[in-house]
N, C-alpha and C positions, 0 to 999 in steps of 0.2 A: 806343937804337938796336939792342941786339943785340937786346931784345925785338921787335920786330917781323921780326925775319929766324926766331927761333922760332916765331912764330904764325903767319909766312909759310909756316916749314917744314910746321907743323901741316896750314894750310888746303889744301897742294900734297898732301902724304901722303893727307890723307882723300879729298880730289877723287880722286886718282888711285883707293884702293878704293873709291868709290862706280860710277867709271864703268868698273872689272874687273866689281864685281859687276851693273851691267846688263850689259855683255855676256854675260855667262856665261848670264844668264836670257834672251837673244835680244834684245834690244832695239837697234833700229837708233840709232848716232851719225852725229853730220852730220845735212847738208843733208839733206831726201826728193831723190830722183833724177826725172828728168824723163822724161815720156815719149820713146819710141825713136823718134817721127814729130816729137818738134819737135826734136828732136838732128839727124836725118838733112836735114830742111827748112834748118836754120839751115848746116850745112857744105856743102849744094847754094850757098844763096846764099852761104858765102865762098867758097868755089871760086871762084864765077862773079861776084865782087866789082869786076872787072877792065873788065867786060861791063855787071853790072848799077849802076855806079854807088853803090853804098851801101856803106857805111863798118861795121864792127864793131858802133859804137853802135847805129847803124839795124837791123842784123839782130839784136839783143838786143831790141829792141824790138819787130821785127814777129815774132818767136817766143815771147817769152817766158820767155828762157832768162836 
């Protein structure tokens, strides 16, 4: 059992400098971002969710997001 909490240790330490050293080299982590007209579309329909009938689910669907 302790073996595995070392190799645990192992695989967290590497992970963590592999993804220092993409950043440092510019590399985007995460999601890609969404364009700013389906963000601005989809918060028009929650807003007006009261109005338009449609539920969270529905406006991830008809956006995209």
């Amino acid at each position: 059992m302790a073996i595995s909490f070392v190799t645990l240790d192992i695989i967290v330490e590497r992970t963590s400098e592999d993804r220092e050293r993409a950043k440092s080299r510019g590399k985007h982590m995460g999601r890609p971002s969404q364009p700013r007209k389906n963000i601005e579309e989809a918060l028009l329909r929650y807003n007006s969710r009261n109005t338009n009938g449609l539920n969270v689910k529905d406006i991830v669907k008809l956006t995209g997001l």
